[in-house]
KOLKE-733467 format. One record per residue: x negated, z negated, y negated of N, C-alpha, C, CB in turn; residue number from 1; residue in three letters. Coordinates in steps of 0.05 Angstrom, whole numbers, always signed. Atoms other than C-alpha are relative to their C-alpha. Glycine has a CB too. Example, Ala and Ser with C-alpha at 12.3 -4.5 7.8 and 13.67 -1.06 7.14 Angstrom:
<atoms>
<atom n_u="-18" n_w="+0" n_v="+24" ca_u="-246" ca_w="-156" ca_v="+90" c_u="-18" c_w="+0" c_v="-24" cb_u="+20" cb_w="-25" cb_v="-1" seq="1" type="ALA"/>
<atom n_u="+16" n_w="+1" n_v="+24" ca_u="-273" ca_w="-143" ca_v="+21" c_u="+15" c_w="-14" c_v="-22" cb_u="-9" cb_w="+29" cb_v="-9" seq="2" type="SER"/>
</atoms>
This chain:
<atoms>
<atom n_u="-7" n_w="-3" n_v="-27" ca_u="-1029" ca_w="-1577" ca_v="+142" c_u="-3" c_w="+30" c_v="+7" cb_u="+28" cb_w="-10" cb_v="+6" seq="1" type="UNK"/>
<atom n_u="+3" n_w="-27" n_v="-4" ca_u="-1043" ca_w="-1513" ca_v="+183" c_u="+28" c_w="+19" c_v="+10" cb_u="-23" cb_w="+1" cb_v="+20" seq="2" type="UNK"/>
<atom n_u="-28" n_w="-15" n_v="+0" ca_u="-989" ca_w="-1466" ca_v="+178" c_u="+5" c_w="+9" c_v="+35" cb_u="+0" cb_w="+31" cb_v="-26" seq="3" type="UNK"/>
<atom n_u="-1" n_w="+1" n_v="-41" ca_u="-999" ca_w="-1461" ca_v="+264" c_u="+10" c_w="-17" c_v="+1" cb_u="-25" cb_w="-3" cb_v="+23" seq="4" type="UNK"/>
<atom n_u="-14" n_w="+23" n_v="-14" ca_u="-973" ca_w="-1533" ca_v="+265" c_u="+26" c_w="+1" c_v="-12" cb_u="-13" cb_w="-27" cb_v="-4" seq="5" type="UNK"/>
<atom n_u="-30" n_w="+18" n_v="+14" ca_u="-917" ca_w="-1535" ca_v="+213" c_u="+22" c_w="+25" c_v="+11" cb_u="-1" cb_w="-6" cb_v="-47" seq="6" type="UNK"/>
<atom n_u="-21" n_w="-13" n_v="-17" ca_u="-885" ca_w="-1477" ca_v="+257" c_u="+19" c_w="-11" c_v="+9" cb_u="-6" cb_w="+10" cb_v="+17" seq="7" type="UNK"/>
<atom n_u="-14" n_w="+15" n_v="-25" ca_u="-869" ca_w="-1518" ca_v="+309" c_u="+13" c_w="-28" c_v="-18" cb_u="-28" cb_w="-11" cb_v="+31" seq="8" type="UNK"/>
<atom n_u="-31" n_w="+17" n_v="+19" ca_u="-834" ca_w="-1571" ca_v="+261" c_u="+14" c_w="+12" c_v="-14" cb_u="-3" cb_w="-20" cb_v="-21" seq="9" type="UNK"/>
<atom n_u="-21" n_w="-10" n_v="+1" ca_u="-800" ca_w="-1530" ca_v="+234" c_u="+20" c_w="+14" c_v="+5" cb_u="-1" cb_w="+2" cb_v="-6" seq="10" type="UNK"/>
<atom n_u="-19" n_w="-14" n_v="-29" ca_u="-773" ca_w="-1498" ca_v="+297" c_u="+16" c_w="-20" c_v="+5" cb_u="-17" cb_w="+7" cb_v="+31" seq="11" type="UNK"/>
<atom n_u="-18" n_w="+26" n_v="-16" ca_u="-751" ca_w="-1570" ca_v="+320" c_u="+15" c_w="-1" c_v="-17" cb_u="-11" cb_w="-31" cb_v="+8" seq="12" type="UNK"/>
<atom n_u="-23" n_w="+2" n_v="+24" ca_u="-712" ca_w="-1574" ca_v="+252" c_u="+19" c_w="+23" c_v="-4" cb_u="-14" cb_w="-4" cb_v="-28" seq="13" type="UNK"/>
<atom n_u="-7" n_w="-21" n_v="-12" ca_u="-686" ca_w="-1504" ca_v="+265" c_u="+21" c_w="+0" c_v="+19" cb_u="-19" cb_w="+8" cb_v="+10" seq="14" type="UNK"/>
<atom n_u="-7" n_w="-1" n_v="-18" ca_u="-670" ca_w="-1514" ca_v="+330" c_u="+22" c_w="-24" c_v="-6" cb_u="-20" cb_w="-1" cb_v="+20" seq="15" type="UNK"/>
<atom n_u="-9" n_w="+16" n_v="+6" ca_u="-632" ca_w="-1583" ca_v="+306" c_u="+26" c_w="+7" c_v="-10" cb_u="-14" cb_w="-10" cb_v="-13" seq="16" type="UNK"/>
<atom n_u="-20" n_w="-7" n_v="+18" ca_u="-593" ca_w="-1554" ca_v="+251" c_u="+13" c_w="+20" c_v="+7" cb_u="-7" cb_w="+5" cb_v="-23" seq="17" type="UNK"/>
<atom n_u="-14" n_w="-11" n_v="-16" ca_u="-571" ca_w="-1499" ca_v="+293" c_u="+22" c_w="-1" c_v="+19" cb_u="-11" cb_w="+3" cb_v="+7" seq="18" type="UNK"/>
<atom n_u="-20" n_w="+19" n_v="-20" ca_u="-534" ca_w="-1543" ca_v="+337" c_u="+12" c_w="-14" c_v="-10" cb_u="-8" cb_w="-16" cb_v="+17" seq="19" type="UNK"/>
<atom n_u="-15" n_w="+21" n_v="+11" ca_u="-507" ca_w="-1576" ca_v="+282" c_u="-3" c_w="-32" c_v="+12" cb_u="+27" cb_w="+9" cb_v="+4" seq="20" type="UNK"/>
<atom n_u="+4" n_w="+34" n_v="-12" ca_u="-542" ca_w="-1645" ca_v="+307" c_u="-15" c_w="-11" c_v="-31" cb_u="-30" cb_w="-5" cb_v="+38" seq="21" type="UNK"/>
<atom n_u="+16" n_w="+19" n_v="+22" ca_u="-566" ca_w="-1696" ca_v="+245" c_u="-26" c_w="-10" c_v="+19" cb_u="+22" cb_w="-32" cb_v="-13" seq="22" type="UNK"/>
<atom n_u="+21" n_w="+10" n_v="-6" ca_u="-631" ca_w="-1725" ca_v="+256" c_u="+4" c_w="-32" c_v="+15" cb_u="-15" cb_w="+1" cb_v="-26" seq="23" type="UNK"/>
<atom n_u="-3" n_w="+17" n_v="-12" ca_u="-603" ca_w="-1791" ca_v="+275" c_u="+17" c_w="+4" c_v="+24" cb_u="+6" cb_w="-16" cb_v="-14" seq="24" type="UNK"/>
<atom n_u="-21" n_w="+0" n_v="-19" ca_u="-559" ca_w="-1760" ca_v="+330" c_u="-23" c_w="+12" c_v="+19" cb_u="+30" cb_w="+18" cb_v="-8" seq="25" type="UNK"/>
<atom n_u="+18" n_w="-5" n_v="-22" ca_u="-619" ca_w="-1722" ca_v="+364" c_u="-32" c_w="-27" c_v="+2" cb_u="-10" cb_w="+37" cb_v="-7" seq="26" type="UNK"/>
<atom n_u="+12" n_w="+16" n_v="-7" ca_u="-662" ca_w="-1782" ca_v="+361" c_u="+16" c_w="-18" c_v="+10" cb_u="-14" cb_w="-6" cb_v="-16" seq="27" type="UNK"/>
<atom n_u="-23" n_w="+15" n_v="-13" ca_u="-608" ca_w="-1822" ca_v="+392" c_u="-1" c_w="+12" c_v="+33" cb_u="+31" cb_w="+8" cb_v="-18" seq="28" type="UNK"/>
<atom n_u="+9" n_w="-19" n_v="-23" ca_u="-616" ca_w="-1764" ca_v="+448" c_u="-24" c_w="-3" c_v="+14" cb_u="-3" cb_w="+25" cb_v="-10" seq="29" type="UNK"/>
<atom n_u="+26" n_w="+1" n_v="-7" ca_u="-689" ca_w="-1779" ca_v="+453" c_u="-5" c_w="-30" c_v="+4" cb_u="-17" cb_w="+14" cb_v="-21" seq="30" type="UNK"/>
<atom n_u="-6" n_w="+22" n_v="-1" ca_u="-676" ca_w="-1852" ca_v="+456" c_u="-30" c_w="-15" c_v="-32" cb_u="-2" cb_w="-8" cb_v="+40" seq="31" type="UNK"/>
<atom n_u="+10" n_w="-2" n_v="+15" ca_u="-713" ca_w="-1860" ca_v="+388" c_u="+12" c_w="-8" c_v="-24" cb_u="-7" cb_w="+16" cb_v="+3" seq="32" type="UNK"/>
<atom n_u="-15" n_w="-3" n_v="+28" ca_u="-711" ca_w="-1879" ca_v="+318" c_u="-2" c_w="+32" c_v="-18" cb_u="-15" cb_w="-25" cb_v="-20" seq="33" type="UNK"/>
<atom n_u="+2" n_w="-35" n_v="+29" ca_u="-687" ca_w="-1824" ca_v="+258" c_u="-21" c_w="-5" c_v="-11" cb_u="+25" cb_w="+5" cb_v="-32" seq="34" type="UNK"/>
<atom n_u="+20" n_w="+16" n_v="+23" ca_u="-744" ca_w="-1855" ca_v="+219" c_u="-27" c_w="+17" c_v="+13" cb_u="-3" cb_w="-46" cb_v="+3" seq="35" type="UNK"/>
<atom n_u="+24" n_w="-7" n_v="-10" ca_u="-795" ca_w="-1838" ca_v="+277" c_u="-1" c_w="+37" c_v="-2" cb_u="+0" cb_w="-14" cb_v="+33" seq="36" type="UNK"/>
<atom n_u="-2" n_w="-26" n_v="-12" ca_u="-758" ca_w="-1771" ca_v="+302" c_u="-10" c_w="+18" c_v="-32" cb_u="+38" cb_w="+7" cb_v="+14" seq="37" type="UNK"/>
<atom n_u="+10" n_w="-19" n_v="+27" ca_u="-762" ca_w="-1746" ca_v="+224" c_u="-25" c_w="+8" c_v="-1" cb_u="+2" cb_w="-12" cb_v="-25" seq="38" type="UNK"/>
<atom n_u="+31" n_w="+2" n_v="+0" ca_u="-836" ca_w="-1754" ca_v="+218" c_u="-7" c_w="+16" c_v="+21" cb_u="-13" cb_w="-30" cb_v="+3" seq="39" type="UNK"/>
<atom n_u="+6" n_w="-15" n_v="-12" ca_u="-837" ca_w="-1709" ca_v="+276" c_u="+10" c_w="+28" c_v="-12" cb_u="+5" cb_w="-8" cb_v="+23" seq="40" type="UNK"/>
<atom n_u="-5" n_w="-30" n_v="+9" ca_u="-803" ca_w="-1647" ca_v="+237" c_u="-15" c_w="+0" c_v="-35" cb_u="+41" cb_w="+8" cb_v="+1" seq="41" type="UNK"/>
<atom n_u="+15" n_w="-4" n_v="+27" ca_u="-841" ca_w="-1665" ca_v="+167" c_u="-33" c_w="+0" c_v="+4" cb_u="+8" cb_w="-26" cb_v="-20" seq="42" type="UNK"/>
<atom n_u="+36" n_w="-2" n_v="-20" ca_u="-913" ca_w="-1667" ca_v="+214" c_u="-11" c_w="-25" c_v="-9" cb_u="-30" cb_w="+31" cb_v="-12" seq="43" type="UNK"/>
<atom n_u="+8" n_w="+24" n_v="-3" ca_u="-919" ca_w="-1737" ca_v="+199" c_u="-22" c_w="-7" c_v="+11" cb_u="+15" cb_w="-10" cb_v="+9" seq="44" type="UNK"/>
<atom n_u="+9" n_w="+7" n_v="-17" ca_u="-933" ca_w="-1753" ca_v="+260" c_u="+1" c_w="+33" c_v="+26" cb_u="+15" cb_w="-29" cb_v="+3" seq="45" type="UNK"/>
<atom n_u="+1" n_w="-24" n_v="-22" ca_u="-958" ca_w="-1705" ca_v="+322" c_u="+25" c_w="-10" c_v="+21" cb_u="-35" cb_w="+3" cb_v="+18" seq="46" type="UNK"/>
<atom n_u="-30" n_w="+13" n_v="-18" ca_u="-894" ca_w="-1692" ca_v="+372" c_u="-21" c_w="-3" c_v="+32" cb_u="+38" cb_w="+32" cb_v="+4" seq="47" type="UNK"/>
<atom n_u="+12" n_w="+4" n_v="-32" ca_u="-916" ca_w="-1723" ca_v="+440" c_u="+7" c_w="+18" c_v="+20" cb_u="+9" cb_w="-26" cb_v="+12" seq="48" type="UNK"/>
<atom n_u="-17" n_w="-18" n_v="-30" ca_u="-905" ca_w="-1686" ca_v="+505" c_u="+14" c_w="-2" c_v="+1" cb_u="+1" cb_w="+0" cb_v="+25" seq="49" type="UNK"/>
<atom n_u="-24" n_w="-1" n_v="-13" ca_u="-858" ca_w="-1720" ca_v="+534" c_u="+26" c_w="+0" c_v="-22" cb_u="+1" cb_w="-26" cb_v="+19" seq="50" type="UNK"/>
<atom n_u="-23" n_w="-11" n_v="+27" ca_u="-819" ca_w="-1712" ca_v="+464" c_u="+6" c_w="+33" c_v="+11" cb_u="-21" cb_w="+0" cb_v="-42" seq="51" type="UNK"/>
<atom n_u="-5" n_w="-27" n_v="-6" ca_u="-827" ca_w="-1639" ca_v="+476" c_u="+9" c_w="+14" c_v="+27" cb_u="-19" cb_w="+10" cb_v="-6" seq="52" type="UNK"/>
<atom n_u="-14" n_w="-9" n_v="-20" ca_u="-810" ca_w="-1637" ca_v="+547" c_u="+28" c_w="-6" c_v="-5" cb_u="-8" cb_w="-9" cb_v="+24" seq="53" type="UNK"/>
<atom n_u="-29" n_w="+14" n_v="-11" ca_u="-740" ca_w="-1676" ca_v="+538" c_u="+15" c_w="+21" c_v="-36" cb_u="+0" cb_w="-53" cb_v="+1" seq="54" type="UNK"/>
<atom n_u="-11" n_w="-19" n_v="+13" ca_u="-729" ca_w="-1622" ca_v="+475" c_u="+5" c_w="+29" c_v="+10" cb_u="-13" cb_w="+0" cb_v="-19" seq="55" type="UNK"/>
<atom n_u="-8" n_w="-18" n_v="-10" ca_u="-746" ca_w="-1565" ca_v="+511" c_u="+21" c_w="+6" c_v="+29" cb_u="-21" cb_w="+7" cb_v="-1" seq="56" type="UNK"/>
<atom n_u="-22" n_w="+5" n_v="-25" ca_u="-698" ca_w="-1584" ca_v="+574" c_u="+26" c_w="-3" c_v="-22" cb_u="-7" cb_w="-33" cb_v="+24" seq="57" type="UNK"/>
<atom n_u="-29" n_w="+16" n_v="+20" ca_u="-641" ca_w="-1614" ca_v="+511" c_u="+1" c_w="+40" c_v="-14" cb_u="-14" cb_w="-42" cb_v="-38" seq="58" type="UNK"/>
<atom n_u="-7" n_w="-19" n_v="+22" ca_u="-648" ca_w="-1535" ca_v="+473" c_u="+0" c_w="+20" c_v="+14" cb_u="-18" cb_w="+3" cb_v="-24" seq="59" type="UNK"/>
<atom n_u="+8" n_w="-23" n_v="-30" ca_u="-657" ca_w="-1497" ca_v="+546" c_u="-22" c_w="+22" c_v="-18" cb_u="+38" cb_w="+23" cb_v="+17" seq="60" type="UNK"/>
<atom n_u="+27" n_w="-28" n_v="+11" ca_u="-729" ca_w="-1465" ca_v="+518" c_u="-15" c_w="-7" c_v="+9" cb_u="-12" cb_w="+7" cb_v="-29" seq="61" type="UNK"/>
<atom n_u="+31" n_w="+4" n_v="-8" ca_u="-799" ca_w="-1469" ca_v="+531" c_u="-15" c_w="-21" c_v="-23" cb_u="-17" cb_w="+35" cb_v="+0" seq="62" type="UNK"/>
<atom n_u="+27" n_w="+8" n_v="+22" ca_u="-857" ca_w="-1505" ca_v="+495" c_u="-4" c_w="+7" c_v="-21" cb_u="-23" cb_w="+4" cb_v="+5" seq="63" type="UNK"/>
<atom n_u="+11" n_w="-20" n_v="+19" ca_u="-886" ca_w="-1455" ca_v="+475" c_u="+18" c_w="+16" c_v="-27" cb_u="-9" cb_w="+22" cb_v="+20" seq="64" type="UNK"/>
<atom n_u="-16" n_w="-28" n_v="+10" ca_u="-823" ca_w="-1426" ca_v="+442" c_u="-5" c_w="-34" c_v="-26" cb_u="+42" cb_w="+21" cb_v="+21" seq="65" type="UNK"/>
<atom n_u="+3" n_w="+24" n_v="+17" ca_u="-820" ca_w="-1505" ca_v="+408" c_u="-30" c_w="+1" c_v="-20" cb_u="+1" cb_w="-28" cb_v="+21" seq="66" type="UNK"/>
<atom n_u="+31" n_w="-7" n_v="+9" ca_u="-899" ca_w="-1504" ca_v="+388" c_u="-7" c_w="+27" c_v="-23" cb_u="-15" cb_w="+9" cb_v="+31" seq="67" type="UNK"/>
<atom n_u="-1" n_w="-23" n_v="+16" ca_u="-883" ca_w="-1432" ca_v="+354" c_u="-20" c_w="+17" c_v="+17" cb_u="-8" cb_w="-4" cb_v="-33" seq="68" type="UNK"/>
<atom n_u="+23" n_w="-15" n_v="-17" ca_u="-931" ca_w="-1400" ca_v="+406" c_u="+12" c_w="+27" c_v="+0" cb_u="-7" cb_w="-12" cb_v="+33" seq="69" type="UNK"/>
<atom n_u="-28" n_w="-22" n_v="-3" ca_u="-877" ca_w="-1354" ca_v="+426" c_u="+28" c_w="+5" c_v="-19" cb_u="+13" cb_w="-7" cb_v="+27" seq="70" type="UNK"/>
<atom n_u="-29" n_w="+0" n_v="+20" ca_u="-812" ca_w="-1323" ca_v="+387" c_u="+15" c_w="+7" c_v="+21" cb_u="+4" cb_w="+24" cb_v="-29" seq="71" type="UNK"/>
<atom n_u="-20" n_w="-9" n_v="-23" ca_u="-783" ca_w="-1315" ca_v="+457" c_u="+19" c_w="-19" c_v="+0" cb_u="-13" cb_w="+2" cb_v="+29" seq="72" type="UNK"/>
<atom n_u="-19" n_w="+30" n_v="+9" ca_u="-726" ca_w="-1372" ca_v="+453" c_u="+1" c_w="-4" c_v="+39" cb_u="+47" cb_w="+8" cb_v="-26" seq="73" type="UNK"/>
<atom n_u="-11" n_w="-1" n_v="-30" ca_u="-708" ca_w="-1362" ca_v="+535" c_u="-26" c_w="-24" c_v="+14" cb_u="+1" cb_w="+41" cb_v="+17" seq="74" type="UNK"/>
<atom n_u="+16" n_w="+12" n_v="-1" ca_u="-739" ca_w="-1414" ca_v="+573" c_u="-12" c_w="+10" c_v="+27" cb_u="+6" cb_w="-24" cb_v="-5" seq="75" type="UNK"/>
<atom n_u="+3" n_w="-19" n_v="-28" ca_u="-787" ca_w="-1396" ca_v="+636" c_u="+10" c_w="-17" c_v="+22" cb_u="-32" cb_w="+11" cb_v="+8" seq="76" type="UNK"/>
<atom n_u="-13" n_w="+24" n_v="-25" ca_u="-764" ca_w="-1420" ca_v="+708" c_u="-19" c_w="-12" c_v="+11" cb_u="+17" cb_w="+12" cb_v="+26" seq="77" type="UNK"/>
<atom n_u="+9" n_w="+27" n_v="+10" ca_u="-769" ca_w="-1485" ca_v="+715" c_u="-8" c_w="-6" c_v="+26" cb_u="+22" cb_w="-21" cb_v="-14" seq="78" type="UNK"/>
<atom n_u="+14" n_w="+6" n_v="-19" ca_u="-806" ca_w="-1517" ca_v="+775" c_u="+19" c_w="-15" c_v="+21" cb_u="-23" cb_w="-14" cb_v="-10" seq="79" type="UNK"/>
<atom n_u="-15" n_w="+26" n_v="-12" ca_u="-760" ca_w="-1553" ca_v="+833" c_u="-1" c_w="-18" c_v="-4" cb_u="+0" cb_w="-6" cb_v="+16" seq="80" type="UNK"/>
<atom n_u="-6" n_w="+29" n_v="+5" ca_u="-783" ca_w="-1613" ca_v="+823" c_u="+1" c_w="-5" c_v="-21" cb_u="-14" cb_w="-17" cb_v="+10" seq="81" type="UNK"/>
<atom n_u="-13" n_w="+11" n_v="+31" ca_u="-771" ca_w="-1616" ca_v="+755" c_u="+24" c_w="-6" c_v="-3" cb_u="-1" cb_w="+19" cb_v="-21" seq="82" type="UNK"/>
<atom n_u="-35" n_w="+2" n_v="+3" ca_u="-698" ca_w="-1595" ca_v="+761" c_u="+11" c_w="-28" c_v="+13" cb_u="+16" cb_w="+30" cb_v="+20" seq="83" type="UNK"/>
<atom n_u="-11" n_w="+14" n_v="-9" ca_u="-692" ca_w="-1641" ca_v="+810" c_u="+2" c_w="-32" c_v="-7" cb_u="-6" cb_w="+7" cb_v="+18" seq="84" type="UNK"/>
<atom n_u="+7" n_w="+33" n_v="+10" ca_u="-711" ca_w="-1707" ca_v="+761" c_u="+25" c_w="+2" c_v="-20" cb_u="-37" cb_w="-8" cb_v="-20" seq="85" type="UNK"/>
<atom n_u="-11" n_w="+11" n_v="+19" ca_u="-662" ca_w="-1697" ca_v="+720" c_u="+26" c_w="-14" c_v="-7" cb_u="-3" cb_w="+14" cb_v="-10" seq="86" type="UNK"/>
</atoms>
């Protein structure tokens, strides 16, 4: 695996254990199984968008900061109508 992808899983596992959440408590969050959500921080499986939008709104960050693009953690401002779906 390319050490560009396994950033960003191991940001989401990071970001997880930080918060003191188990794997079955933030896939519970994501309306998901632990089984699936895991396989998204071991690169299993690729994390979908809308996985990564409803993490980066659940950890208040960006994408990019999830993805490893950025080491900025702050997230940028967010679009009205985004805020307003939620």
């Amino acid at each position: 695996m390319n050490n560009r992808y396994e950033k960003a899983y191991s940001r989401i596992r990071s970001l997880r254990e930080d918060n003191d959440l188990t794997q079955k408590e933030i896939a519970n969050i994501l309306n998901m199984s632990q089984t699936g959500y895991s396989k998204y921080e071991t690169g299993e499986n690729d994390i979908p968008t809308k996985i990564l939008i409803n993490l980066a709104y659940y950890y208040n960050t960006s994408i990019d900061y999830l993805l490893g693009i950025t080491d900025i953690q702050k997230p940028y401002a967010r679009s009205k109508e985004l805020n307003s779906e939620e």
